[in-house]
Backbone bond lengths (Angstrom), bond angles and torsions (degrees), N, CA, C in turn:
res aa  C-N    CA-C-N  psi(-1)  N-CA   C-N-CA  omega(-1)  CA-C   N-CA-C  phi
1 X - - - 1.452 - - 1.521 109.49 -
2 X 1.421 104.60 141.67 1.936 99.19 -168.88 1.625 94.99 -84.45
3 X 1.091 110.06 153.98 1.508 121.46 159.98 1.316 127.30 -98.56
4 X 1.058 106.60 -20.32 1.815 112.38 175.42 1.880 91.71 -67.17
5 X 1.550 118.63 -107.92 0.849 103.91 -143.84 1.822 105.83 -84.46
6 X 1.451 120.01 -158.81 1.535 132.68 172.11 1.780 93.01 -124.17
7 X 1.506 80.08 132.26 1.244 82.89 175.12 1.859 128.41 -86.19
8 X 1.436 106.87 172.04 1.436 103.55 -173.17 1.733 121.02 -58.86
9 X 1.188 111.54 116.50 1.532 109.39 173.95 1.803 107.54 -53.30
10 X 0.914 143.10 102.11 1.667 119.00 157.95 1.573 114.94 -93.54
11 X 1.043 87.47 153.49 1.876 125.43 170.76 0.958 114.05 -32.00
12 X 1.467 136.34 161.13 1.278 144.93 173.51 1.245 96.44 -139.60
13 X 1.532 96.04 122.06 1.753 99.40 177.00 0.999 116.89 -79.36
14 X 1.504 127.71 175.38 1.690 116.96 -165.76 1.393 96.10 -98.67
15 X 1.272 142.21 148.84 1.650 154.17 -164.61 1.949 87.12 -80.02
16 X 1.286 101.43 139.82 1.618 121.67 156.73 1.437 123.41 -16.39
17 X 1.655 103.33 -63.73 1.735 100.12 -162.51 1.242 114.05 -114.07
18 X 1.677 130.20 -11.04 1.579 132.74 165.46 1.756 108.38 -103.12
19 X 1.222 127.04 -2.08 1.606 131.95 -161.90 1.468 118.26 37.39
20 X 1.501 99.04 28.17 1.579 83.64 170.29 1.381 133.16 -140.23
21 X 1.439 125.08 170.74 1.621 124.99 -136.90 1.233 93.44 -55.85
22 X 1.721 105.85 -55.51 1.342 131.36 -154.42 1.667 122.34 -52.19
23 X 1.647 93.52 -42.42 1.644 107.82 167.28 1.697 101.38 -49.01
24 X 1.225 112.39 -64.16 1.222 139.49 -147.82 2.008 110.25 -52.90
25 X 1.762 89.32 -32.05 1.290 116.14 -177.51 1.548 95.70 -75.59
26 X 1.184 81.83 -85.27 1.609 84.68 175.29 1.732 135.58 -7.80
27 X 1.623 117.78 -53.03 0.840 127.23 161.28 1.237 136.61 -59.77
28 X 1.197 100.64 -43.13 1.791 109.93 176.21 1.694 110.26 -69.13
29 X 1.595 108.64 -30.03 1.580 96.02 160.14 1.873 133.21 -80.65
30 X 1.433 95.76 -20.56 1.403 114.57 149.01 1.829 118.75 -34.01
31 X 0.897 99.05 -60.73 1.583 122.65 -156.48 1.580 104.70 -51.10
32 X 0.997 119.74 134.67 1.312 128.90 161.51 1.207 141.88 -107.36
33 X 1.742 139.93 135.84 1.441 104.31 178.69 1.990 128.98 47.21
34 X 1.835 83.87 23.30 1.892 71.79 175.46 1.747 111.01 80.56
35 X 0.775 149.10 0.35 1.259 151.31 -169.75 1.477 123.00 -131.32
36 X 1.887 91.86 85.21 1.223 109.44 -173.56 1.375 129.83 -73.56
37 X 1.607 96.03 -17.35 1.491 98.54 -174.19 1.672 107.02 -72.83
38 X 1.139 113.06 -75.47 1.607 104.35 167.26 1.051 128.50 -32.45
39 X 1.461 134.10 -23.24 1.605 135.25 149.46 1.238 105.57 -55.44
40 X 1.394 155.97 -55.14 0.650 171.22 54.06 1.758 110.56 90.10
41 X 1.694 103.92 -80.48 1.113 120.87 -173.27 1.502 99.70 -82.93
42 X 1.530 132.66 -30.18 1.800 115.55 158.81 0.996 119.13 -43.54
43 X 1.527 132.14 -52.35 1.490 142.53 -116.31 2.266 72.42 -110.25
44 X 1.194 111.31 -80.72 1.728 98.29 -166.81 1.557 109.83 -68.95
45 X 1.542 138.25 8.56 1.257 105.93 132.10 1.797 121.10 -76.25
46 X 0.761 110.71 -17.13 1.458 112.36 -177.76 1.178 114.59 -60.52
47 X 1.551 120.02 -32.44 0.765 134.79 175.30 1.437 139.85 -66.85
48 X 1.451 86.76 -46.02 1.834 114.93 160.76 1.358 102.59 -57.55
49 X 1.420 127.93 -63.86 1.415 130.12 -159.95 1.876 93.06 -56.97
50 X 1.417 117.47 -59.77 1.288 110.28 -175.12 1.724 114.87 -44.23
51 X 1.275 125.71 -25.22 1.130 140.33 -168.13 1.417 108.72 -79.51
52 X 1.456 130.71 -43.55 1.424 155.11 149.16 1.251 108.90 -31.23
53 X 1.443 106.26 -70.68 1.625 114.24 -168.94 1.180 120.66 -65.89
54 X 1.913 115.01 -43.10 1.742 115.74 -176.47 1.455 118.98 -98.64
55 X 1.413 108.04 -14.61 1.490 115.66 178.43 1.938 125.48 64.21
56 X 1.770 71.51 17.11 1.618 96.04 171.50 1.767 104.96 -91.47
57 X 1.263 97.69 -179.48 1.731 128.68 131.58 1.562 120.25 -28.88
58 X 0.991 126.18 78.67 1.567 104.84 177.80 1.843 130.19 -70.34
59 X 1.350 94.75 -10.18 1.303 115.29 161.16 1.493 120.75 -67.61
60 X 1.529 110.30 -54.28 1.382 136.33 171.64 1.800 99.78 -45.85
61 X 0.936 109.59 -60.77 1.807 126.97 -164.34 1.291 104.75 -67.80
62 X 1.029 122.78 -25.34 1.927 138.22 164.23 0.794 132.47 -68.60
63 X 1.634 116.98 -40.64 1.262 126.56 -179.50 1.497 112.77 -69.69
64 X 2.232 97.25 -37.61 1.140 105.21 -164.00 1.857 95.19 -68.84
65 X 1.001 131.96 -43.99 1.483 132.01 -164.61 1.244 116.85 -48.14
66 X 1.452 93.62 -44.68 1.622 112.55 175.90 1.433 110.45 -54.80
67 X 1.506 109.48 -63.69 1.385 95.39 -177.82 1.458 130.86 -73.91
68 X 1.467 106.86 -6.48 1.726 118.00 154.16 1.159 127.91 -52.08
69 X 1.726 106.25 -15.24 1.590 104.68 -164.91 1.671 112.90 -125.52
70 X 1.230 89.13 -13.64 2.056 113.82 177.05 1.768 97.18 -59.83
71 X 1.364 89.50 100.39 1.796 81.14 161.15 1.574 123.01 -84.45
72 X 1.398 109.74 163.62 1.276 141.60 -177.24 1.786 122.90 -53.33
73 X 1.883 87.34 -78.88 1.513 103.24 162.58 1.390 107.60 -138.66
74 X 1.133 132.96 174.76 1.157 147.39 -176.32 1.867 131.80 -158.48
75 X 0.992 119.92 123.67 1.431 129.20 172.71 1.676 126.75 -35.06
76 X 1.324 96.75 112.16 1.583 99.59 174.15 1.849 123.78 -126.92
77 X 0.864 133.10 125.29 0.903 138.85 -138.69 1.808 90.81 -99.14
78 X 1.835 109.68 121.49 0.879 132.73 -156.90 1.572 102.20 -134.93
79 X 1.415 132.54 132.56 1.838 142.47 -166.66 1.812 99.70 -111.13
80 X 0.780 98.05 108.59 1.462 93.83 172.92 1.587 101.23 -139.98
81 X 1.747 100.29 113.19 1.544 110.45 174.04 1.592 115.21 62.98
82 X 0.942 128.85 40.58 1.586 146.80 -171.95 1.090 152.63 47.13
83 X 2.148 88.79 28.76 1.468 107.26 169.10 1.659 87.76 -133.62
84 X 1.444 92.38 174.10 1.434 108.37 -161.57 1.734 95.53 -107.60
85 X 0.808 123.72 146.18 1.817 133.50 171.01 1.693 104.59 -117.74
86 X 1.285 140.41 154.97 1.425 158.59 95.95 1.500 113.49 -21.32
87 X 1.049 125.89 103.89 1.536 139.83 -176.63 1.367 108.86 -117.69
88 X 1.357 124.15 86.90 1.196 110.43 -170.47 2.100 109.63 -88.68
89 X 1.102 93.34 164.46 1.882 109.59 -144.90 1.768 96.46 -147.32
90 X 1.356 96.81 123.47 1.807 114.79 -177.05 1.933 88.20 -62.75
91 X 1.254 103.90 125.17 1.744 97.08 156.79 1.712 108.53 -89.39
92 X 1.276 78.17 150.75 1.972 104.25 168.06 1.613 121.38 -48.26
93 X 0.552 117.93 159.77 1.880 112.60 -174.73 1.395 85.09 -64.81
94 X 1.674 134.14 -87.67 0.810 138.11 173.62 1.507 147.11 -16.14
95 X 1.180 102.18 -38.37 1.472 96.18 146.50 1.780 128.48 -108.52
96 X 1.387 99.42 -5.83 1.873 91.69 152.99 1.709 117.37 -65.21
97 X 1.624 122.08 -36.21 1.274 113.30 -175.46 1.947 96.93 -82.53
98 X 0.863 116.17 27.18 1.803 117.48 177.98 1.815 92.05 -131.61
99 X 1.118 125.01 12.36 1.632 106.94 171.49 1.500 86.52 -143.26
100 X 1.381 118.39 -6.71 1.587 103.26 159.36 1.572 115.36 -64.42
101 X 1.590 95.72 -61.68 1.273 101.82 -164.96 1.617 115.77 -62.05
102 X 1.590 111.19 -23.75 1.472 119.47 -177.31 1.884 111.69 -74.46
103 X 1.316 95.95 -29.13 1.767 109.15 157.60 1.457 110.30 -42.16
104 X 1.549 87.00 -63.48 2.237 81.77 -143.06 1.586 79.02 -75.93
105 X 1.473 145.62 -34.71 1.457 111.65 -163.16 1.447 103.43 -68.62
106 X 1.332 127.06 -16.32 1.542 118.49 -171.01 1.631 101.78 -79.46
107 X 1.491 114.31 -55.66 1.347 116.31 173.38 2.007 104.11 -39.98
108 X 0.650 114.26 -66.17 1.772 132.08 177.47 1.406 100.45 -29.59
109 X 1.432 116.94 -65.63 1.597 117.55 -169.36 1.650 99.72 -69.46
110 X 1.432 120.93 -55.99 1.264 119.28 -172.21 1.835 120.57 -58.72
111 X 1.421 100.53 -2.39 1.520 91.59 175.88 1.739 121.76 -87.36
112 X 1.448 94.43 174.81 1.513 89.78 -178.49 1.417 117.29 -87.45
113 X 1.460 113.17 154.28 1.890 109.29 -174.55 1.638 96.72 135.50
114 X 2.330 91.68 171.70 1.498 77.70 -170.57 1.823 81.01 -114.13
115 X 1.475 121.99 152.10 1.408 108.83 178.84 1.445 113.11 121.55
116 X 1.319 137.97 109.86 1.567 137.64 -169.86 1.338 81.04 -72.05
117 X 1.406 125.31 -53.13 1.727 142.70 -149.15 1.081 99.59 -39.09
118 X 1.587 113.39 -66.13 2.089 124.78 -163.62 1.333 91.27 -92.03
119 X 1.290 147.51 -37.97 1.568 131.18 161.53 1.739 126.45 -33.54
120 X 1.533 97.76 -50.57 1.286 112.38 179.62 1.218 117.19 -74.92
121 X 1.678 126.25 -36.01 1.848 134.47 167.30 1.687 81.43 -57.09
122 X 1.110 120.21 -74.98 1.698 109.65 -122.68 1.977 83.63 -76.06
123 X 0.989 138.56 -25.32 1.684 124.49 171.43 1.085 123.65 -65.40
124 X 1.559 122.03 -17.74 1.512 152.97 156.20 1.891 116.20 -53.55
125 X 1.498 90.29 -54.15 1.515 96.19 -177.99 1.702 109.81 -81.13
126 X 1.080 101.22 -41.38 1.243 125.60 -169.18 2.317 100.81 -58.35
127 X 0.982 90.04 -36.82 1.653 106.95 174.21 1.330 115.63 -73.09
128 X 1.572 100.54 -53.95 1.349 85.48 170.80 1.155 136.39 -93.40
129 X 1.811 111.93 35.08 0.812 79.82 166.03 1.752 96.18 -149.49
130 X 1.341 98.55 71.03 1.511 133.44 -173.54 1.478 124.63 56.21
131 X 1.547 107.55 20.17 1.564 105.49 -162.73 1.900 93.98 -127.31
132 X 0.837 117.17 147.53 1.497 116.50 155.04 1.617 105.28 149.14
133 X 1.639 129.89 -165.22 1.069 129.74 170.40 2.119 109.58 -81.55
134 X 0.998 79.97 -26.05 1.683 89.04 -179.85 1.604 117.60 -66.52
135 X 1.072 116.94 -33.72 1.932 137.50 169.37 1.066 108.96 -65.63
136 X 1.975 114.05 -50.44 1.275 111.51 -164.75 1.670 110.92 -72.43
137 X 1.679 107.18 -12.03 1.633 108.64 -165.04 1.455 102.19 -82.54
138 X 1.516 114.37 -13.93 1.297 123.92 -160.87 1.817 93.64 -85.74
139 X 1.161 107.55 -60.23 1.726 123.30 168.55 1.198 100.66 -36.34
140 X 1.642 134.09 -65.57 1.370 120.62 -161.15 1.441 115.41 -60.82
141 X 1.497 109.45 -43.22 1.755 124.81 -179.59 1.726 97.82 -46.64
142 X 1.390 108.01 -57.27 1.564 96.42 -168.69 1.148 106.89 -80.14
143 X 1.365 143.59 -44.66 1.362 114.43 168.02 1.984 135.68 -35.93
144 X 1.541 98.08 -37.73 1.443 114.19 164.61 1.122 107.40 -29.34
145 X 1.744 115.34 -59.91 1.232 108.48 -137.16 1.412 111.24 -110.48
146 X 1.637 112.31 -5.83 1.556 127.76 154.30 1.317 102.25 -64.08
147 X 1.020 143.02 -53.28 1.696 146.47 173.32 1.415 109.80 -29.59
148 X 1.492 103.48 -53.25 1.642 116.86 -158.73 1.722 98.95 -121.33
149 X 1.926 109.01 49.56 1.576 98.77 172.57 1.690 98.37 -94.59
150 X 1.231 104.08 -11.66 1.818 117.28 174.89 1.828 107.41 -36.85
151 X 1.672 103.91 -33.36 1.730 115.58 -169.77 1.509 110.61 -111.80
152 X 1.676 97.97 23.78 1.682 95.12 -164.14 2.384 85.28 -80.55
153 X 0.947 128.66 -18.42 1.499 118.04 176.94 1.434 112.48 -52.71
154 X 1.857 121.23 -24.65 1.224 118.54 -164.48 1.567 100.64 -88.24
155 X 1.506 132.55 45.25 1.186 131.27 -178.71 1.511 77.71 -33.92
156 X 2.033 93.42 179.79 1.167 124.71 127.83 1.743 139.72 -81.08
């Protein structure tokens, strides 16, 4: 990693058929092997199906999941004098909505069923609406770091 400069943040264009970042995010962590279209074509049936099932917004219901699952602060592992401490540290918007979204697709793949499609709706719904494996990862992080506010002096 260079130390002189930081590198350029870029943009995320907004996806085709909802215009937004978040879809847009979403997909590209979807993606596999380069193959956007099937990222693509999981992520807006998933979407549809969520649309079926809650009779919401499925955009609306996403956002909300997302921000069900965006943690607060989180634990970083800090050496001071030749033991290591848990220092827990507020994350950035920006990378809480990048360990949200990296949550629910892991919660998503790791569940049971046959289908990313209804895996990916029901970890979606299921988020937003405070229940799933994706909530609970969010719960464990902050508990971590209430545990270990004893080391919150060892900022960085």
């Amino acid at each position: 990693m260079s130390r002189r400069a930081t590198p350029q943040k870029r943009t995320v264009t907004p996806d085709p058929i909802y215009h937004s970042r978040l879809v847009s995010m979403l997909i590209n962590r979807i993606l596999k092997e380069g193959k956007k279209t099937v990222a693509q074509k999981i992520l807006y049936q998933a979407m549809k199906q969520i649309e079926d099932t809650t009779q919401k917004d499925p955009l609306e219901v996403l956002r909300q999941a997302v921000l069900n699952v965006t943690p607060l602060v989180e634990v970083k592992s800090r050496r001071v004098g030749g033991s290591t401490f848990q220092v827990p540290l507020e994350v950035k918007s920006e990378r809480g909505t990048t360990l949200g979204l990296r949550w629910l697709l892991d919660a998503a793949r790791n569940r049971s069923g046959r289908g990313m499609v209804s895996k990916l709706a029901n970890e979606i719904i299921d988020a937003s609406n405070h229940t799933g494996n994706a909530t609970r990862k969010r719960e464990e992080t902050h508990r971590m770091a209430e545990a270990n506010k004893a080391y919150a002096h060892f900022r960085f």
